[in-house]
C-alpha positions as CSV (number, residue, x, y, z in Angstrom):
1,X,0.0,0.0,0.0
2,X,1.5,3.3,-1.3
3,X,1.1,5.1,2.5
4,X,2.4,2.5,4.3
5,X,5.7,2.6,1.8
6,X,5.8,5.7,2.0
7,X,6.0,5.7,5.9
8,X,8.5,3.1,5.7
9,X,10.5,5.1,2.7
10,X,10.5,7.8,5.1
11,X,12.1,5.6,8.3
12,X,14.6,4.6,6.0
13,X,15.3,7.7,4.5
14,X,19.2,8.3,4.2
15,X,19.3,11.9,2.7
16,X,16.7,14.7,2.3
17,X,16.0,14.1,-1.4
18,X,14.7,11.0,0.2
19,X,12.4,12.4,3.7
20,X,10.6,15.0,0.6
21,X,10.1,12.2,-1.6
22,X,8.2,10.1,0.7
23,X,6.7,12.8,2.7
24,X,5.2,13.9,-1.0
25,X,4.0,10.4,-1.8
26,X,2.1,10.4,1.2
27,X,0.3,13.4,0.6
28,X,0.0,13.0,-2.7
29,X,-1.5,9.5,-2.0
30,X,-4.0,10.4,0.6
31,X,-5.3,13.1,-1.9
32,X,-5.6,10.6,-4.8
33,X,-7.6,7.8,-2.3
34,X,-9.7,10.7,-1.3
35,X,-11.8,10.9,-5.1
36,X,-11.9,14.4,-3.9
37,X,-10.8,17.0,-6.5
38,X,-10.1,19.7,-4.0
39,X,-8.2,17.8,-1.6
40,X,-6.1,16.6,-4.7
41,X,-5.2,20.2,-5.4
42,X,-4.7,21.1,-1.9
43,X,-2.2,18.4,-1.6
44,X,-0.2,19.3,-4.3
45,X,-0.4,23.1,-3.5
46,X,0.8,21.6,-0.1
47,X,3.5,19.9,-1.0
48,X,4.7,22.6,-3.3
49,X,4.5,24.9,-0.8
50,X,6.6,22.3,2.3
51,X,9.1,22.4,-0.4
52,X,9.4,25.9,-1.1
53,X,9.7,26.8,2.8
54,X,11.6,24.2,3.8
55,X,15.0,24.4,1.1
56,X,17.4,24.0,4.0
57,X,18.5,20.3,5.1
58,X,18.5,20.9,9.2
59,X,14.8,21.3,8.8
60,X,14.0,17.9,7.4
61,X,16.0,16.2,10.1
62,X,14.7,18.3,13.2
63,X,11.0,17.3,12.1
64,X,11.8,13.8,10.5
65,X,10.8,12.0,13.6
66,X,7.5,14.6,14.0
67,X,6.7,13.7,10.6
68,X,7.0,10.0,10.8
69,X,5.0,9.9,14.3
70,X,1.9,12.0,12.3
71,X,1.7,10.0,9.6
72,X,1.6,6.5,11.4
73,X,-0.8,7.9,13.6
74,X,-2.9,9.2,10.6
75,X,-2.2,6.0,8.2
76,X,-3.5,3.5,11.7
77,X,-6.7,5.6,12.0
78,X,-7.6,5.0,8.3
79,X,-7.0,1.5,8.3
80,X,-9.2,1.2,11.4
81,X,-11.5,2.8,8.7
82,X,-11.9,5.6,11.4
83,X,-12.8,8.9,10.1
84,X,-13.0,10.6,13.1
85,X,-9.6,9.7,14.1
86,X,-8.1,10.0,10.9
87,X,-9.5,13.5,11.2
88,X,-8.1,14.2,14.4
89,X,-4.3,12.7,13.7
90,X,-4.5,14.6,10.8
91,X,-5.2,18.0,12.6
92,X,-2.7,17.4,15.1
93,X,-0.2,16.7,12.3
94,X,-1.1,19.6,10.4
95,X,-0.6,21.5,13.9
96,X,2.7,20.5,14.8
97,X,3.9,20.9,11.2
98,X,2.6,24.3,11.6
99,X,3.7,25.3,14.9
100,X,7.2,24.1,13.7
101,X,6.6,26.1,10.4
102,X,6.1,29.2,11.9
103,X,9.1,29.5,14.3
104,X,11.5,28.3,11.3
105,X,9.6,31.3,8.8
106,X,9.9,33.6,11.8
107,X,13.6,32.9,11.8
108,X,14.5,32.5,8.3
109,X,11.9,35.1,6.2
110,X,12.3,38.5,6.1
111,X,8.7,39.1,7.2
112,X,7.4,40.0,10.1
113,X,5.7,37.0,12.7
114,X,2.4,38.6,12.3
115,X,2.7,37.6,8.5
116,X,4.2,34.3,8.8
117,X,1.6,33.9,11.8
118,X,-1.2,34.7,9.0
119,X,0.2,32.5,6.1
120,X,0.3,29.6,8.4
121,X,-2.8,29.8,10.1
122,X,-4.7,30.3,7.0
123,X,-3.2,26.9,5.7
124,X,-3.9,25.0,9.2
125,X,-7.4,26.3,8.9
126,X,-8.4,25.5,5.4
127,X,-7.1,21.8,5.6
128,X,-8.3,21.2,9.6
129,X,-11.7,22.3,8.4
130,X,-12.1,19.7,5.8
131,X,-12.5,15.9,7.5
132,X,-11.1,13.4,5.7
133,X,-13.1,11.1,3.3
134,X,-11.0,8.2,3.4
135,X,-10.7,4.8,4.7
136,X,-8.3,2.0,3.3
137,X,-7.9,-1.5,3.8
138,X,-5.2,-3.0,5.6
């Protein structure tokens, strides 16, 4: 199953070519399962998006373990074909992505915290708002 390698991709991972690649597929996968259109997009935009605020390598290894704990938790929930918890692994994911987001931006970008604050939280909110339509079989 293309989550569940792409968890395991990630736990292996021996450079950051390799975290963003399987951090992508696993996105990009959970979109795709979805059959939702939007969610599809907002993935991609998503990934595009990690990538583009994350370009320096002590990033991916300070969140690698973050990032592998969220996405088991999120991948165990939808195998239990558990929406609700799927839901909520995937907000506290999305949270501590976030959190960790915004003090990196607020360290890195020349704008101000109010604006990385902003940027952020509108991300957080548009994908926490939206529950997850997918179950998958183990």
């Amino acid at each position: 199953m293309a989550l569940e390698q792409s968890i395991d991709q990630m736990a292996t991972a021996s450079n950051v070519d390799q975290i963003r690649e399987s951090n992508d597929l696993f996105h990009l996968t959970i979109g795709h399962a979805s059959g939702n259109a939007f969610l599809r997009a907002m993935m991609i935009a998503l990934n595009s998006l990690l990538n583009k605020l994350v370009q320096h390598e002590p990033d991916e290894y300070e969140t690698f373990d973050l990032k592998i704990q969220g996405h088991r938790e999120v991948y165990a929930a939808m195998v239990d074909r558990d929406p609700d918890g799927a839901a909520r692994a995937m907000r506290n994911h999305i949270r501590t992505m976030g959190e960790h987001a915004r003090k990196m931006q607020a360290s890195t970008v020349e704008q101000s915290p109010a604006q990385v604050e902003y940027a952020t939280a509108s991300i957080e909110n548009r994908l926490i708002t939206r529950r997850p339509a997918v179950a998958l079989s183990a």
